[in-house]
C-alpha positions in Angstrom: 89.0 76.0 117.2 91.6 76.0 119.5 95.2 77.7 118.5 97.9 77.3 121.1 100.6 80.2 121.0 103.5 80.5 122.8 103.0 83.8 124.7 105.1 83.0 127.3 107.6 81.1 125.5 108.6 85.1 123.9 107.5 87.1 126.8 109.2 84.7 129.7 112.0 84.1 127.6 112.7 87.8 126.6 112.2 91.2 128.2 111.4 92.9 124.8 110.2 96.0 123.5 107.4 96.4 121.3 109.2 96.2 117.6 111.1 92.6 118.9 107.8 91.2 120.3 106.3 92.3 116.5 109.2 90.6 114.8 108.8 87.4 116.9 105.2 87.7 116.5 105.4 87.9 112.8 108.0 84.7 113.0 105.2 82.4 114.2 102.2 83.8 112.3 104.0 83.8 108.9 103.7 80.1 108.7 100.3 79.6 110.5 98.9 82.1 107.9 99.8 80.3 105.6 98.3 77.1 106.8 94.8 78.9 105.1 94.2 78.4 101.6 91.5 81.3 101.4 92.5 85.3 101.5 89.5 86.0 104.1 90.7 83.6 107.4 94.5 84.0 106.2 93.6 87.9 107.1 92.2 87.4 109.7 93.8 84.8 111.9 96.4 87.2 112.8 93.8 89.8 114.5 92.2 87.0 116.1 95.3 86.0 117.8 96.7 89.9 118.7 92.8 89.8 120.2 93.6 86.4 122.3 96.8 88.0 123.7 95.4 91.4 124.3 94.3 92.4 128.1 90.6 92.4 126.8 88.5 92.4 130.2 86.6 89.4 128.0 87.5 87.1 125.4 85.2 85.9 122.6 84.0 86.9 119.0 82.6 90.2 119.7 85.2 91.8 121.8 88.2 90.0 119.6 86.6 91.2 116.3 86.1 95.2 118.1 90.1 95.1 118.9 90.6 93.7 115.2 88.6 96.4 114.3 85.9 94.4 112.5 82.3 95.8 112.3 80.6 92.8 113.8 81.6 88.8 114.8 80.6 87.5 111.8 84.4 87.2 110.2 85.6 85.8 113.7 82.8 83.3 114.0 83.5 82.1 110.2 87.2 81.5 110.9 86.3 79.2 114.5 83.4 77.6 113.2 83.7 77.2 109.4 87.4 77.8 108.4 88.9 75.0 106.9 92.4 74.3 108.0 94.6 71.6 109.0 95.4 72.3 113.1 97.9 69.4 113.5 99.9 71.6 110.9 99.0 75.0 112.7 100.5 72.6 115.8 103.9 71.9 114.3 104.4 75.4 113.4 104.2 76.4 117.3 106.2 73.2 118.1 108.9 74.3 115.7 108.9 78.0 116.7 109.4 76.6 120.3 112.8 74.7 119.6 113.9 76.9 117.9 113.3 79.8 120.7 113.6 77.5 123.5 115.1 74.4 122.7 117.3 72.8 124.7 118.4 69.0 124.8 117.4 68.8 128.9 114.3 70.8 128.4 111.4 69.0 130.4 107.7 68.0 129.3 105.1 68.9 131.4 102.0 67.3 131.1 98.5 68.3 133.2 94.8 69.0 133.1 92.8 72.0 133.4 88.9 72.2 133.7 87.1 74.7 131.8 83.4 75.4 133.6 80.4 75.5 131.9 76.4 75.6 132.4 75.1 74.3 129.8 75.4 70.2 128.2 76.1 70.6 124.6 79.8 71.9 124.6 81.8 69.4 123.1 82.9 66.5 126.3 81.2 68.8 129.0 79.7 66.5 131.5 79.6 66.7 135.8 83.1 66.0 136.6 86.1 66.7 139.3 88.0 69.8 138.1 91.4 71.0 139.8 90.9 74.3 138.8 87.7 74.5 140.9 88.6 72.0 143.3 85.2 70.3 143.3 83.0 68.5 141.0 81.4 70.5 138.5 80.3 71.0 134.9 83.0 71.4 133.0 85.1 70.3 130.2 88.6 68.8 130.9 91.5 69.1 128.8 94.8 67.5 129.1 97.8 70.1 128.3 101.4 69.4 127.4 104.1 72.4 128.5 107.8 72.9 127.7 109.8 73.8 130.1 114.0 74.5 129.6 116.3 76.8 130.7 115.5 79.1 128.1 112.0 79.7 129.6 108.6 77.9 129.5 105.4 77.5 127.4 101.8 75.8 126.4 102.8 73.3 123.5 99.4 71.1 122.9 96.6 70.2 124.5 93.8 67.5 123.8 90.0 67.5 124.6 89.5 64.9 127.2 85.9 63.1 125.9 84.2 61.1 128.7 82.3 57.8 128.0 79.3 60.1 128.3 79.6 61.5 125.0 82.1 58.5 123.4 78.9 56.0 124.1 76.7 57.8 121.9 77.1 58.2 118.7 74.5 60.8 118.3 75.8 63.3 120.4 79.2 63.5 119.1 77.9 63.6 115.4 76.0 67.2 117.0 78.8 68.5 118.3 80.7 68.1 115.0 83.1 65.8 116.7 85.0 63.4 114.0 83.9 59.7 113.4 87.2 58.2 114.0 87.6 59.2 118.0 87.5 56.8 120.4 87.2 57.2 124.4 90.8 57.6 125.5 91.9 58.1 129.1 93.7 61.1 130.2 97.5 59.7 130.5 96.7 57.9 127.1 95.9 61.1 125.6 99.1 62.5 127.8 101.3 59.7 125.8 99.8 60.9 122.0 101.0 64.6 123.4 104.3 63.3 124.3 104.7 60.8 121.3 103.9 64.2 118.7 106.3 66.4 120.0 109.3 64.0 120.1 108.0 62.8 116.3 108.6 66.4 115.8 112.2 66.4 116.7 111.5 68.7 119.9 114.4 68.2 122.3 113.9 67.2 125.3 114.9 64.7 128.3 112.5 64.9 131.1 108.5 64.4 131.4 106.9 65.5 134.6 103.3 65.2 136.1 100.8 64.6 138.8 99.6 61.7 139.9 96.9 61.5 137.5 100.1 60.3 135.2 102.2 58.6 137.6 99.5 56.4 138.6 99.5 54.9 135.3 102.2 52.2 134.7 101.6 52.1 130.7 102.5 55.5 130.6 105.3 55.0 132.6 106.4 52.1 130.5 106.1 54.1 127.0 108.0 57.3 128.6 110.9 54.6 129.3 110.4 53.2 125.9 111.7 56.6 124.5 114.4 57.0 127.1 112.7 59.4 128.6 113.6 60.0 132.3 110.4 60.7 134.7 109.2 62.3 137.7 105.8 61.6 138.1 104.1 61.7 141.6 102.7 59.5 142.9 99.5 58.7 145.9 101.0 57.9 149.2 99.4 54.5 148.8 101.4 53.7 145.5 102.9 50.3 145.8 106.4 49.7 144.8 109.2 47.1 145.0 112.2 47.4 147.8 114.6 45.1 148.5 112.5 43.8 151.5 109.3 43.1 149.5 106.9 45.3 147.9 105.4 48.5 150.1 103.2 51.6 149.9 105.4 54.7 149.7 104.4 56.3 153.1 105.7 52.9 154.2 109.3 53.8 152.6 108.9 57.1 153.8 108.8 56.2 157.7 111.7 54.4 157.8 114.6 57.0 156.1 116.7 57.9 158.7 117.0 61.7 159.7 120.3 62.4 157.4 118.6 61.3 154.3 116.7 64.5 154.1 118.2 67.1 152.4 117.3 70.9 151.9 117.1 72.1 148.3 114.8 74.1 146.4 112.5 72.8 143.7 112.8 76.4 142.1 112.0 80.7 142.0 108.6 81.0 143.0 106.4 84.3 142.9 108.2 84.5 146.8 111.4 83.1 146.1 113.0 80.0 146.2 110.6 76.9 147.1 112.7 75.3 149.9 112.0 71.6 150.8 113.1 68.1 152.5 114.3 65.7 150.0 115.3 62.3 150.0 115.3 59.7 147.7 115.6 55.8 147.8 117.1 53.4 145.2 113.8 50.6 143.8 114.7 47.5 142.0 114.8 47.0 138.2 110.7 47.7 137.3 109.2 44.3 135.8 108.8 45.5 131.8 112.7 45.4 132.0 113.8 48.7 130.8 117.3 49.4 132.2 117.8 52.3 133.4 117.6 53.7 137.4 114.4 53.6 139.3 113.4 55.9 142.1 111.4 57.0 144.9 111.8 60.7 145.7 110.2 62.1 148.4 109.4 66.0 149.3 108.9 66.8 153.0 107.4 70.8 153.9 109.7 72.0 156.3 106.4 73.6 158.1 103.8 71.3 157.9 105.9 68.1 157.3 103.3 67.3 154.8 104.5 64.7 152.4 104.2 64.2 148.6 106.1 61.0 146.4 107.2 61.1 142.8 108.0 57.7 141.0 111.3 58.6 138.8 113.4 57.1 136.1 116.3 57.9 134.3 118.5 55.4 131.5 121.9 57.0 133.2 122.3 57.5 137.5 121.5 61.1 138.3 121.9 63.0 141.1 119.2 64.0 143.8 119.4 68.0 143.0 118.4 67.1 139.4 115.1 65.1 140.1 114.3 68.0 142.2 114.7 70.1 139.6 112.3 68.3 137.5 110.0 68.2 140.0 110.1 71.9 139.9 109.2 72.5 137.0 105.5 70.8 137.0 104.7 74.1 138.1 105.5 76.1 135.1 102.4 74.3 133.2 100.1 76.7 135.6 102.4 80.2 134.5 101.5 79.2 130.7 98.5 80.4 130.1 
């Protein structure tokens, strides 16, 4: 079981004292505790949460059920492992508690992975596999996360268990690891897009989605986002291929030829050392082949040390200016201050 709460959604969004972070604790538990139909994990799910946000030095059944003040695990273990409970509802309570404290019709979605290591090879889609949190290849499980970010502040909304063809392929192992009979290998942006396509089925306001290039690699993804009229800024590789009025070229290509007053300095946002200062420039592209109207971009960041370059693929249905992509692009990193 995996229950996603806004923590910094309230603590980002609010400098409160302890009676309003109760209140706005007991505004988003009230309707997840009542998502269980039994008296013993409707009790409980509450301490298990105050146990996930507490500064425990570690974080599983025996040290959450000691700060609960539980005699044992056993009552934590029976509400992850054999509580029955509907999480896609448990998910639309967070979502709503989100607009409603952070809504906002220009808020951003931000979507990214996050590998959680392991040691063994029965966890649930663990297998030997690149993780950005380690920065090598290791055994781990991935997950793909979705993030709201508006100028109300920023939070974890979803996430979804990335399953490789390793465990997809055989039927066996899935049926071990209690995994349902109806999932199907899906890819990591594909998985992004079900993220994405939930929250705005939820009415969750929002105008932007932003991402690595894990995402912007993928020109489905791209496709859907525009689908919804939902502007993008998705980096991209340097070696991502696009088309220019003089033929199709990579986007280091594009990059080479801008002249020395398309670069502009603005910052992408406050980081933990102030603002993050950067070159920017950004080039007009031609109408994208699926057709959606709308204006397509290259933007391109430059580090004003290093000259180190990175490329985002944008779109938006209305003309936008420069300072606003960058401001999108900004915000990817609030995904890695929501957990």
């Amino acid at each position: 079981m995996v229950v996603w709460t806004p923590k910094s959604a309230v603590a980002a969004a609010y400098s409160v004292d302890a009676q309003r972070w109760s209140e706005l604790f007991d505004e988003l538990m009230n309707p997840i505790e009542a998502r269980f139909s039994r008296p013993e994990p409707r009790s409980r799910v509450r301490g298990f949460l105050q146990g996930l946000l507490a500064p425990l030095p570690a974080k599983n059944c025996w040290t959450i059920a000691e700060h609960a003040g539980d005699e044992g695990p056993g009552g934590m273990q029976d509400l992850i492992g054999r509580a029955a409970w509907d999480d896609s509802l448990v998910r639309a309570d967070v979502r709503d508690f989100v607009a409603r404290r952070l809504g906002h019709p220009d808020a951003v979605l931000v979507i990214d992975e996050t590998g959680d290591l392991k040691k063994g090879r029965h966890t649930v889609g663990v297998q030997r596999q690149y993780s950005g949190t380690a920065g090598k290849i290791e055994i781990c499980q991935l997950s793909v996360h979705l993030s709201y970010a508006s100028p109300h502040g920023h939070t974890l909304l979803d996430t979804a268990l990335y399953l490789p063809k390793s465990w997809t392929g055989d039927p066996e192992r899935l049926a071990g690891a209690g995994v349902p009979d109806d999932v199907r290998f899906a890819t990591k942006p594909q998985l992004a897009r079900r993220l994405i396509e939930t929250a705005l089925a939820g009415g969750l306001p929002c105008r932007w989605v932003a991402g690595d290039e894990a995402y912007g690699g993928d020109p489905a993804l791209a496709t859907a986002l525009r689908g919804h009229r939902l502007g993008h800024v998705l980096a991209v590789a340097c070696s991502h291929r696009m088309p220019t009025g003089i033929g199709t070229q990579r986007a280091d290509q594009i990059a080479a030829g801008l002249p020395a007053h398309a670069w502009q300095r603005l910052s992408a946002g406050e980081g933990a050392k102030g603002h993050r200062y950067y070159d920017w420039a950004f080039i007009a592209l031609p109408l994208a082949a699926d057709q959606h109207a709308g204006h397509h971009r290259l933007l391109i960041r430059r580090n004003r040390s290093t000259g180190e370059l990175a490329f985002y693929r944008c779109w938006s249905p209305e003309p936008v200016a420069l300072r606003h992509l960058v401001t999108v692009a900004g915000q990817r990193w609030t995904i890695e201050e929501s957990f």
